[in-house]
Residue, then its C-alpha position, 0 to 999 in steps of 0.5 A: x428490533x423488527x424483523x425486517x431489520x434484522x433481516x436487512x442487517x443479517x444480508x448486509x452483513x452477508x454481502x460484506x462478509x462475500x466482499x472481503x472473500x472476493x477480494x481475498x480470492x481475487x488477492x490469490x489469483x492475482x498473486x499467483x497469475x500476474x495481472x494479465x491472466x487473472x480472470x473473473x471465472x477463476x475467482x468467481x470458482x475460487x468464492x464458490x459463487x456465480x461469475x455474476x455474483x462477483x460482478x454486482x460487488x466489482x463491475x470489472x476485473x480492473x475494479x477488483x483490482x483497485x479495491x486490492x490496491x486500497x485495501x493493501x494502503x490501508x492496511x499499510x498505513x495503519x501498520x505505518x502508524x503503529x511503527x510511528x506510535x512506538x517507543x524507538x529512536x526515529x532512525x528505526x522508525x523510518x528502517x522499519x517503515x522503508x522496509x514495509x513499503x519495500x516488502x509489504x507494499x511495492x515489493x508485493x505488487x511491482x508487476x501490478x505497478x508496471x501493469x498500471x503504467x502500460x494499462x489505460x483502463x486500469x490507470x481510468x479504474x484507479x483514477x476513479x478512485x483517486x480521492x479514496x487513494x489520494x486521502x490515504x496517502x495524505x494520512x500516510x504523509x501527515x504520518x511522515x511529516x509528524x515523524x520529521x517533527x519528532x526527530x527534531x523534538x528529540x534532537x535527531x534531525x537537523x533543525x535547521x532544515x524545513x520539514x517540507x523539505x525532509x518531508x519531500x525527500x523522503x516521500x521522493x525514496x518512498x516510490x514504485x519507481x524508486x522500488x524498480x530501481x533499487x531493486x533490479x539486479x541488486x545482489x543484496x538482501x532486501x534488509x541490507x537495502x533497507x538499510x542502505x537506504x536509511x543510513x542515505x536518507x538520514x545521515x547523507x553520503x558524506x565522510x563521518 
């Protein structure tokens, strides 16, 4: 290997490396700071490089915050695939599912979520990359859909209902908009939520 290629793989490596700082960082401050006073100036000090340094990653702070979002369904999706790739009844597969997109998830980025509904520019950011996005949530409801399958193979769900149908119910629950709603001023802890919501889903309100 020639040495122009090892430097070029040595700087590559370098900028990948800063990347997932910036956005750790980033990640912090927003956390901390809310949407509204999250600055390029403070992560740029946090990484410890230039405000332009921070730039030639993400043009805008609208940009860092939608590489966070992907970065967040990510690795959701890919905890959501361990859930569906173990042992356990398809029952607890979906509590503990809820439960990650409750807490990990929506939970976790509610004040972004409503930024984003009020925020033309965000919402343009995001838009930008709605075909990254749009593929995660594919892979999360092939994910879902494989589930629903499961549960009928193992005689859990009713197999008279057409799966698109379970499939569009479920996703219908799986929402910022559901979040907000569940969550204001419920007294209950989020598991006991969980598992309200679970028990509704899979078994309906109805008299046993």
């Amino acid at each position: 290997m020639s040495q122009e290629v090892v430097h070029r793989s040595l700087k590559e490596k370098q900028r990948f490396e800063r990347e997932l700082l910036i956005l750790q960082k980033g990640d912090e401050v927003l956390l901390e700071k809310g949407y509204r006073d999250t600055s390029m100036d403070e992560i740029a000090s946090r990484v410890g490089v230039a405000k332009g340094t921070v730039y030639l990653h993400f043009p805008s702070k609208d940009a860092l915050v939608v590489a966070i979002l992907e970065r967040d369904m990510q690795r959701v999706l890919q905890h959501v695939e361990e859930i569906c790739n173990s042992t356990e009844t398809v029952y607890r597969k979906l509590e503990k599912i809820f439960y990650t997109m409750y807490t990990d998830f929506f939970g976790k980025r509610i004040q972004l979520f409503s930024v984003l509904r009020e925020n033309p520019d965000l919402r343009r950011s995001l838009s930008e990359k709605k075909g990254c996005m749009l593929d995660l949530w594919q892979q999360f409801s092939g994910n879902m859909q494989a589930l629903l399958e499961e549960g009928k193979s193992r005689g859990e769900l009713n197999t008279t209902i057409p799966t698109p149908v379970m499939l569009r119910a479920l996703l219908s629950l799986i929402t910022a908009k559901g979040y907000d709603q569940l969550i204001l001023g419920d007294q209950e802890s989020m598991e006991e939520v969980v598992k309200h919501l679970t028990n509704i889903y899979f078994r309906g309100i109805a008299s046993v």
